[in-house]
C-alpha positions as CSV (number, residue, x, y, z in Angstrom):
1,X,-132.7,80.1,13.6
2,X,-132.1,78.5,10.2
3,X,-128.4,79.8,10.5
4,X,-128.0,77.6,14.2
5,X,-129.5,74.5,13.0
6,X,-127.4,74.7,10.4
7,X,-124.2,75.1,12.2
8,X,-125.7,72.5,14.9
9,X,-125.9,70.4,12.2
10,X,-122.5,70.7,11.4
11,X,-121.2,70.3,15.0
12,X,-123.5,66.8,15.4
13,X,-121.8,65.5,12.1
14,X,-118.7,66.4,13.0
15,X,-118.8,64.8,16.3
16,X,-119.9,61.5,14.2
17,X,-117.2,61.6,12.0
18,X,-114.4,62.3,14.7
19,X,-115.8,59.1,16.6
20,X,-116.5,57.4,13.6
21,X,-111.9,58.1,12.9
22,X,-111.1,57.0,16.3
23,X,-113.6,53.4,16.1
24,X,-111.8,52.3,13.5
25,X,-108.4,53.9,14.6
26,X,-108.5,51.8,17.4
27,X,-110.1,49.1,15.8
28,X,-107.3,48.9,13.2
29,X,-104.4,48.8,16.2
30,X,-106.3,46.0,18.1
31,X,-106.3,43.9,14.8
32,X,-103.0,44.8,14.1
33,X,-101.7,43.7,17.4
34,X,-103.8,40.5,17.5
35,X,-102.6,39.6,14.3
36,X,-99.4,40.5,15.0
37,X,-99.4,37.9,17.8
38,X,-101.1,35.2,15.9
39,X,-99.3,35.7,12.6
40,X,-95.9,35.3,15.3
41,X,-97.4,32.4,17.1
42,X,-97.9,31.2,14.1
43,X,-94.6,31.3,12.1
44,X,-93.4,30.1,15.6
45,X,-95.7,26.8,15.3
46,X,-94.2,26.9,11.0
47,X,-90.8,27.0,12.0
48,X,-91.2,24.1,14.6
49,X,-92.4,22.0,12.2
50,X,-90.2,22.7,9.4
51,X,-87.3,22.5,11.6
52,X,-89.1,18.8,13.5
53,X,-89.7,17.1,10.0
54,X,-86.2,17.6,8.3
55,X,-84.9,16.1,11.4
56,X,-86.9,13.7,11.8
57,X,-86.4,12.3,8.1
58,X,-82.6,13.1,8.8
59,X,-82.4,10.7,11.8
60,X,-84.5,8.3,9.2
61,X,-81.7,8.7,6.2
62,X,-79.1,7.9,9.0
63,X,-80.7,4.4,9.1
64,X,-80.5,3.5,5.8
65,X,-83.8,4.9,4.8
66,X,-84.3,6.2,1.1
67,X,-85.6,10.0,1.3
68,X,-88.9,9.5,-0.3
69,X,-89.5,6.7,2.6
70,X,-88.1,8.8,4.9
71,X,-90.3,11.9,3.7
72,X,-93.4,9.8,4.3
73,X,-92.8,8.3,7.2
74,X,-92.9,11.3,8.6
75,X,-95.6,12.7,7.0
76,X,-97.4,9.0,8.5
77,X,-95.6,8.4,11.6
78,X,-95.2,11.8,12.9
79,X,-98.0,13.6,11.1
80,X,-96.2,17.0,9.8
81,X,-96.9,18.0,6.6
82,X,-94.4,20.5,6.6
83,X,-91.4,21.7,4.0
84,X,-88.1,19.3,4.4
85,X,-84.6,20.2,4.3
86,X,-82.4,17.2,3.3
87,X,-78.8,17.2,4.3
88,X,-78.8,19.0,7.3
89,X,-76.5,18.6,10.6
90,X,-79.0,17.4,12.8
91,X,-77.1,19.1,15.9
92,X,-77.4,22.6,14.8
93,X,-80.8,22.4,13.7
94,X,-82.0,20.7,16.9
95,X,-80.2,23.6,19.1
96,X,-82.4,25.6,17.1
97,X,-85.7,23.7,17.4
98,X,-84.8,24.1,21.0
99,X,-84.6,27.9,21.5
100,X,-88.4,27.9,20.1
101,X,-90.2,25.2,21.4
102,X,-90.7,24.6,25.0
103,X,-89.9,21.1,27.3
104,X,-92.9,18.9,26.1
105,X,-91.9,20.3,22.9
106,X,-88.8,18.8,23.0
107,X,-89.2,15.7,24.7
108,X,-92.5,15.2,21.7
109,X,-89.4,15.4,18.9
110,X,-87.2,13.2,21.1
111,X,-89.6,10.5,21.3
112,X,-91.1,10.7,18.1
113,X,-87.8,9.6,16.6
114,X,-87.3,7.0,18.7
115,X,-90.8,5.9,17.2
116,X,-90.6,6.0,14.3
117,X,-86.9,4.4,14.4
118,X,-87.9,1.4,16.9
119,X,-91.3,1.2,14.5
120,X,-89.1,-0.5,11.4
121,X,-88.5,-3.5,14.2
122,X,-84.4,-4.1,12.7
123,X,-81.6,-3.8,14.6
124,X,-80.4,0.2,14.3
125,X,-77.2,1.1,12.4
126,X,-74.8,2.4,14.9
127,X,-75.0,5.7,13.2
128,X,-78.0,6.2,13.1
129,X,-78.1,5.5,17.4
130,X,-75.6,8.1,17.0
131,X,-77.7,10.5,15.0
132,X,-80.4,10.0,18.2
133,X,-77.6,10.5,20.5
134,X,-77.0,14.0,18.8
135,X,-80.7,14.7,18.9
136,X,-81.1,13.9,22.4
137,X,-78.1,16.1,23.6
138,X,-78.8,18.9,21.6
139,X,-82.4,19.4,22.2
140,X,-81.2,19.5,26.3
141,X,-81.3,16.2,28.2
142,X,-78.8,13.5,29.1
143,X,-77.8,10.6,27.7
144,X,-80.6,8.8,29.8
145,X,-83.1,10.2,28.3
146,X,-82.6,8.2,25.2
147,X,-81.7,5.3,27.0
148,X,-84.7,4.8,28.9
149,X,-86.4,5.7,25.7
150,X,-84.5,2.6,24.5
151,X,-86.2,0.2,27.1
152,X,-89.6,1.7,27.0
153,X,-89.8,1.2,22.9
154,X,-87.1,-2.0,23.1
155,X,-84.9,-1.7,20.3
156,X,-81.4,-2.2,19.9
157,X,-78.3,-1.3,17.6
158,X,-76.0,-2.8,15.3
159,X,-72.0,-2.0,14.5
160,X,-72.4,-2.7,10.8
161,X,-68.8,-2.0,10.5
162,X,-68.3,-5.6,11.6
163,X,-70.0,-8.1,10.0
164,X,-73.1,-6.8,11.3
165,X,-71.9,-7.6,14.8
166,X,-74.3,-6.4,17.2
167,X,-74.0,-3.7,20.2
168,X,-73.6,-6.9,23.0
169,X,-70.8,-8.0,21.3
170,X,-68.3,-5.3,22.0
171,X,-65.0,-5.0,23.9
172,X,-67.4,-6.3,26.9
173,X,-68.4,-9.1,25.5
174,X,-72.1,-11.1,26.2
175,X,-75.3,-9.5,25.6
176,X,-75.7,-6.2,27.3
177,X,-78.0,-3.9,26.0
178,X,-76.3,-0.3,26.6
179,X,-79.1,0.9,28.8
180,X,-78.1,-1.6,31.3
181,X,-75.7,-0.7,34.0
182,X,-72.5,-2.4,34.0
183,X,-71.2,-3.4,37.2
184,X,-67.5,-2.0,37.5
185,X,-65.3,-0.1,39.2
186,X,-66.1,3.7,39.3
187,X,-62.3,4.2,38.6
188,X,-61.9,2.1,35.8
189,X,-65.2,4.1,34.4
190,X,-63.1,7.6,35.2
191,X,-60.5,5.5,33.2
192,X,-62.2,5.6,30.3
193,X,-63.4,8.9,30.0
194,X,-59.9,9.8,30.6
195,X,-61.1,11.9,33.9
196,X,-58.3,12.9,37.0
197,X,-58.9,14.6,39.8
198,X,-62.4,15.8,41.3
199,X,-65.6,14.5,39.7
200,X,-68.7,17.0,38.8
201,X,-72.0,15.8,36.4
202,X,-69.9,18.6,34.2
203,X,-66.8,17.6,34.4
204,X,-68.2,14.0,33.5
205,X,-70.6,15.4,30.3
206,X,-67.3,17.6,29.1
207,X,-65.0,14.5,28.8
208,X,-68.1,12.6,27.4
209,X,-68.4,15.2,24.8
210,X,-65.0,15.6,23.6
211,X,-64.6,12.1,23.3
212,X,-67.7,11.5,21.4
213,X,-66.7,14.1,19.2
214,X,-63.3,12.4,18.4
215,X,-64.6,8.9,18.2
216,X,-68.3,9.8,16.3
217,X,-69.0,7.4,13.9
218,X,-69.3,10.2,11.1
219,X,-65.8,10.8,11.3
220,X,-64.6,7.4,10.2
221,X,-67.5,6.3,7.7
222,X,-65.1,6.3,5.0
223,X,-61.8,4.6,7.1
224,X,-61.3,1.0,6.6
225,X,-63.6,-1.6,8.3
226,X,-61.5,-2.5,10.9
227,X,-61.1,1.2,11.9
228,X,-64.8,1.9,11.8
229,X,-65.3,-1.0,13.9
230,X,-62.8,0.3,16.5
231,X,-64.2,3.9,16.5
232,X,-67.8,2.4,17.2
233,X,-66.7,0.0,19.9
234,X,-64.6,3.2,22.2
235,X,-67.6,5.1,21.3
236,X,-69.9,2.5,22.8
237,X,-67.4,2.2,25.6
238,X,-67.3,5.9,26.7
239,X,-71.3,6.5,25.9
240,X,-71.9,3.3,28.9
241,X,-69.0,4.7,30.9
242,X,-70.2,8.4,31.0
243,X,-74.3,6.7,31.5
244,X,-72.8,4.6,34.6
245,X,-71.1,7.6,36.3
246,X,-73.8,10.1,35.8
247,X,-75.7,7.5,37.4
248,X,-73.9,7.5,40.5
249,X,-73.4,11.4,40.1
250,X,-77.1,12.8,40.6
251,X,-77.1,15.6,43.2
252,X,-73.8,17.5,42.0
């Protein structure tokens, strides 16, 4: 009798222990894989940031903004608190906020530049529109993303190459704030974008690109006035050229 209880006794605790292993067996993989999940939601959420605030206080440097102001305006303004990397090519690291974040995402880091640029109330160095412009494309949209974003905030820019001579005063001439449609000629638009033969929205955002590439205001900032000046006012041209015609280009 003794002998059975004994080895009953041993059966029972053994039956403990082995559920006791697979509890916490099974406990340990389900907090593995939730933290697994939250620790990558996480550094997801960190990276966003990280990447959203050096951009941010790049756009704000491309104003004329010194980087401590930059740093806490947006810290203030946009409320990261977040590691910044200064220097950086606000193209490529917007491309990569993009492949992370999702629409509202973007369209959030769009407009929160545009605050916290139209929030200073001065006229914006043309560069630093340009800086937007880069933000704008590379996180996805169009260029009428920014421009409407332009109306709804109301601020304009400034070709400091030129005496401080402001956007209206281009090739145009009169006051014409760029998100305003000019009334010409679809052809002479084509013109200008240097475009022949059959017109797509892509065929109209590749010539828009390579021009903007060749006549981006970085690529002359240390050229004489006069040629900055020139560079700024093509690269206003094509930018209201390429907004007109994809304007009249919706459904392609």
């Amino acid at each position: 009798m003794e002998l059975a209880a004994i080895i009953v006794m041993f059966a029972a605790g053994g039956a403990v222990a082995l559920f006791v292993m697979v509890a916490v067996a099974l406990g340990r993989r389900e907090a593995e894989r939730s933290g697994g999940g939250g620790g990558g939601a996480a550094t997801a959420s960190q990276e966003r940031d990280r990447i959203a605030s050096s951009v941010l206080h790049q756009v704000l440097i491309a104003g004329g903004v010194s980087s401590d102001a930059a740093m806490r305006e947006v810290r203030r303004g946009a409320g990261i608190i977040s590691p910044i990397t200064p220097g950086i090519d606000i193209g490529n690291w917007a491309e990569s906020y993009s492949r992370i974040a999702n629409p509202q995402q973007r369209s959030w880091l769009l407009e929160t530049a545009v605050q916290l640029v139209a929030s200073r109330r001065v006229l914006v160095p043309l560069r630093q529109y340009v800086a937007l412009l880069d933000l704008s494309f590379a996180l996805g949209f169009q260029t009428d993303a920014l421009a409407k974003l332009r109306e709804q905030y109301g601020f304009d820019y400034v070709d400091h190459a030129k005496d401080a001579r402001p956007a209206e005063a281009d090739r145009g001439g009169g006051r014409m704030p760029l998100f305003q449609r000019e009334q010409r000629d679809e052809g002479e638009w084509l013109r200008v974008l240097e475009i022949e033969g059959p017109v797509t929205r892509q065929v109209i955002i590749s010539a828009y690109r390579r021009l903007a590439a060749q006549h981006h205001p970085d690529r002359f900032h240390s050229a004489t006035a006069d040629a900055q000046h020139d560079a700024a006012a093509r690269f206003i041209e094509i930018t209201r050229a390429y907004e007109s015609l994809m304007a009249t280009h919706r459904d392609e």
